[in-house]
Every structure is written in C-alpha cells, then in structure tokens.
C-alpha angles and dihedrals in degrees: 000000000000087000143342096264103040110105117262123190107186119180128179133212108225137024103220126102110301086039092049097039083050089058096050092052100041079055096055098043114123090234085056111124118172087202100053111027136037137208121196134176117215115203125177093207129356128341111260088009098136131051089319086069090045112039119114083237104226116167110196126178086204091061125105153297088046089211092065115020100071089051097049090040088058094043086052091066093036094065098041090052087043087049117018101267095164091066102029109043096010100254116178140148104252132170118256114203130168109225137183104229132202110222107219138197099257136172130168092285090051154257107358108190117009133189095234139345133280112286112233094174119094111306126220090212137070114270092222086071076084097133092065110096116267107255089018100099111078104176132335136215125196114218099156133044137179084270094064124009135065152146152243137180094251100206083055095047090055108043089047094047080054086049098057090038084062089044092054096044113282121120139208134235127178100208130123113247103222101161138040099203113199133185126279092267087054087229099109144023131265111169149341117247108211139174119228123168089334103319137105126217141176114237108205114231148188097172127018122201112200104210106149098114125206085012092056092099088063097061091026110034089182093069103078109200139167110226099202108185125217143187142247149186133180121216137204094209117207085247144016106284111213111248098274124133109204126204100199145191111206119203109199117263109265111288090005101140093192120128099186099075107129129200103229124180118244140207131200103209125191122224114287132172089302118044119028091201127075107245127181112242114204129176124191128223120296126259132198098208108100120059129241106279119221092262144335088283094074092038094134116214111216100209092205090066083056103050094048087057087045080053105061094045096060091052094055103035128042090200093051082034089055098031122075131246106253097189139014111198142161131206133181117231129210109246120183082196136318117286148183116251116277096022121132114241120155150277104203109215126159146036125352096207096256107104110260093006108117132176134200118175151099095082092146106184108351090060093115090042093052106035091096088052095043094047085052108052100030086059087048084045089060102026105049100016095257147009119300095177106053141354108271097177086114094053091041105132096229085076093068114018122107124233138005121323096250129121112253 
C-alpha cells in the first residue's frame, strides 16, 4: 500500500486454498484496516471445491520450491497452534516412507497366497506399519519424521482459513469472474466483471489476485498451464492405521496376470470436524485425457479410477481390505509442465507486470504445502511492494507467463 491509510479493494479470483490463505493474511497485515480496505473472494462454485477439497493434504518441509516450502510448513503449524487445527482440520506431525509393496491375494480371512513367508528376524521398518499385510513390504525408505512433515484435511483447512478471513473483514462473493477490466492505457486494473444467478456485474478493484488454479488460463490466457486430472477414494478402514504416508510401488500379487495394478499414495488420516472416525485417504496417478470442465462443479468422477485405486489398497492392507470406500472423488491440478520428482517447477507467485494485476498458481502437487506461504508473501507483495519473508525471484511471474505484460 502507499501508505496505511490509502483505500485498498482487493479481490481475489478463486476461493480454494491459496485464495482463501491470501485472504487470511491480507486480513492480519499490520496495514489492514476494515474501514478503509476491503478484501473479497470471488468463487464460481463452492469454497475449497476444487483440488483444495480433494487433496491428500501433506505439508513437508522437505517439498519444493525450497524458497517457499520451509516457510509454509512452519506457517502450517503455526496456524493450527494459533486456531485448534488439530481438532478442527486434522493437523498432526506423521512419518512419510517410499516402499516397494507385494500385492497378495487377499479376502476377508486373510492373505491367500503370499510371496514368502512372514520375516521374524529383525525387521528395517517400524512395527506399528502392522496393517500392512505380512510378506508384503519389501524395503522402506524414510523421507519424512515428527520434525518435518505433517498433515491437514485439506477441504477443512481451507473452509476454515475462508472463515477467519470473513471474521477479520474479507468478504465472499459466488460469482464467476468472466472479465479483468484495466484502464484505458491497459497498464492497471479497475474492476472485475463476474456472473452471479443470471447477472453480470462489475467488482471494483485496486488490486486483483488470480487464484483459480488450474482455471486461471480462462480468465488469464497468458498463464499456460497443464491441468492433469487424478483420482481418489476415502476409506473407513476395519482399525485404526499408525501416521504413516506411505508412497508405494506395488508388484502384482504371484500369478496375478493383471496389468492394471496401480501404485497409489495413501494416507492414514485421524478424526477432524467432520468425521469422528480415522479414515486412509489414497489418489492414483494423474491423466491428461479429459479436458478441463467449466467449473468444479462439472469435475466428473470415473469410478473405475477409483476402483482401481480401491483396488490396490485391499491387496496390500487387511484393515483397508476389510473396511469400505466412503467417497470417491476427482480434482484437476495446475501444472506449469510435467516434471520428474524432486524437480523444481514453479510455483508462479507475484506481479504480472500490469499495475495491480497479481498471480499465484501452478503449485501442482505442493498446493496444499505451500497455500500458508503463498498467502503470506503474495499479501506482503501487494501490500508492501515485495516479499519481506522469503525470497520469492524464482517464483516471479515474469519466469513463466506468455506473452508480452500488456492488458488484452
């Protein structure tokens, strides 16, 4: 801001979790003033209705881009010391492994053929990684401790970020932003045009924030972007399963011909403010076959995705094998490009070069990670001119925008 006491209306595009996260910390700046500024969200459908309601919700330290991820894992537990996250989006410190897996042959009395026999010597992984079948783990590597890794609900994160947002000022609007209007110079922004129950209205602005992830091309052409799509189920497992995600390679159970297994990632997940019960959360690999729907709305859900992730739980675990699958659900991510694990891709987070016009997407997989983070230093950004908590060059805009930075 040029100043504490010169008007600021902020409105930003998307209500998932680096929209939302934006709004709670434009509301606790220091230059923040309710009477004079104002902060909206502005959601075509439902607040954390896209990949922000669907996401398996690790925070790692150890995530990238390594400008950005210690600082939004740290935020993380920040917030949920500063406003019961524990309790109200499941938030808790787990172990995170890779691990090569042994399908079985498995039914509700147990594993029915088995490629050896249970080990009783000393064994190189934890004991409480009991609910996975006996013969089935094959090695385990340890990529994540207590000290810095963790994990939310991410639908719950979000919808409770949007909450105190609204408690400290900001506003929401469900509307579908279908317009960026700029001055006549086409060098700053005036307003937001969005559609809401039939009618179209302009949204006066000072400062837009484009956070509408993998939508963010439709309202922005100049951010490219993939929009891979991926599966999920949620499961009520038969017991309680220890805090360890687990990023698996499945071998096929012996003599199984199928071609089809999957290795999905899963998730062990404690009760929260919605289910009193602990559930696994697990998500199969992405595809780029189906386009990008209007909205999240129209996201469509291929059960047989689902079932093939379903699938690959049951042959590796008898408490996922004897529990029942509680949702079934599909999301599309924002990908600058594909890339290999590890490499460093984005996110893009800052100004476009148009006055008053901001970004903040293609966080791929790390978008729930790195919401906290981005929500931080994209309200320093506009408010103050620039970062003041880490060191955001790498995630400048100008790195990864198309075209030249002039209105259209």
């Amino acid at each position: 801001m040029a100043s504490p006491g010169t008007p600021r209306k902020i409105v930003i595009i998307g209500g998932g979790a680096i929209g939302c996260s934006s709004a709670y910390f434009l509301t606790r700046h220091a230059f923040y003033n309710s009477q004079i500024h104002s902060v909206t969200i502005l959601e075509a459908s439902l607040i954390a209705g896209g990949a922000s309601g669907t996401s398996g919700g690790l925070l790692a330290e150890w995530a990238t881009p390594k400008c950005l991820a210690p600082l939004s894992f740290k935020l993380h537990g920040d917030l949920a010391e500063k406003h019961g996250g524990e309790k109200l989006w499941g938030y808790r410190k787990v172990y995170c492994a890779e691990v090569d897996l042994q399908a079985q042959n498995v039914d509700a009395s147990g594993i029915q053929t088995s490629s050896e026999k249970v080990n009783n010597g000393k064994s190189t992984h934890p004991s409480s990684l009991d609910w996975l079948l006996p013969g089935s783990l094959k090695s385990y590597k340890e990529i994540g401790n207590h000290n810095n890794t963790a994990q939310v609900d991410s639908c719950l994160y979000t919808t409770h970020l949007a909450q105190f947002a609204v408690e400290g000022g900001a506003k929401i609007i469900k509307g579908r932003a279908t317009k960026i209007n700029y001055s006549a110079d086409l060098k700053r922004v005036v307003s937001v045009t969005y559609c809401a129950e039939g009618n179209t209205t302009d949204l006066e602005a000072s400062d837009v924030l484009i956070a509408a992830g993998p939508w963010t091309p439709k309202i922005f052409p100049r951010a490219a972007l993939l929009t891979p799509r991926g599966h999920s189920v949620v499961v009520q497992p038969s017991r309680n399963l220890s805090p360890h995600i687990l990023f698996p390679h499945i071998k096929p159970a012996p003599g199984d011909t199928c071609d089809h297994l999957i290795s999905p990632e899963i998730y062990p997940r404690p009760p929260d403010a919605l289910l009193d019960f602990e559930t696994a959360y697990s998500s199969g690999p992405d595809n780029y076959e189906v386009a990008l729907p209007p909205s999240t709305e129209e996201v469509w859900v291929d059960y047989q995705r689902c079932e093939d992730v379903w699938n690959a739980l049951k042959s590796v675990s008898q408490p996922i094998h004897d529990g029942k699958v509680i949702m079934r659900r599909a999301c599309y991510k924002p990908q600058i490009r594909q890339h290999e694990d590890g490499e460093e891709v984005g996110p893009m987070v800052g100004p476009t070069g148009i006055e008053g016009l901001w970004i903040a997407t293609g966080h791929d997989e790390w978008g729930m990670q790195n919401s906290a983070g981005t929500g931080l230093v994209i309200s320093e950004m506009i408010v103050e001119g620039n970062a003041k908590s880490t060191d955001c060059e790498p995630l400048d805009p100008k790195h990864f925008l198309k075209g030249e930075a002039l209105a259209t």
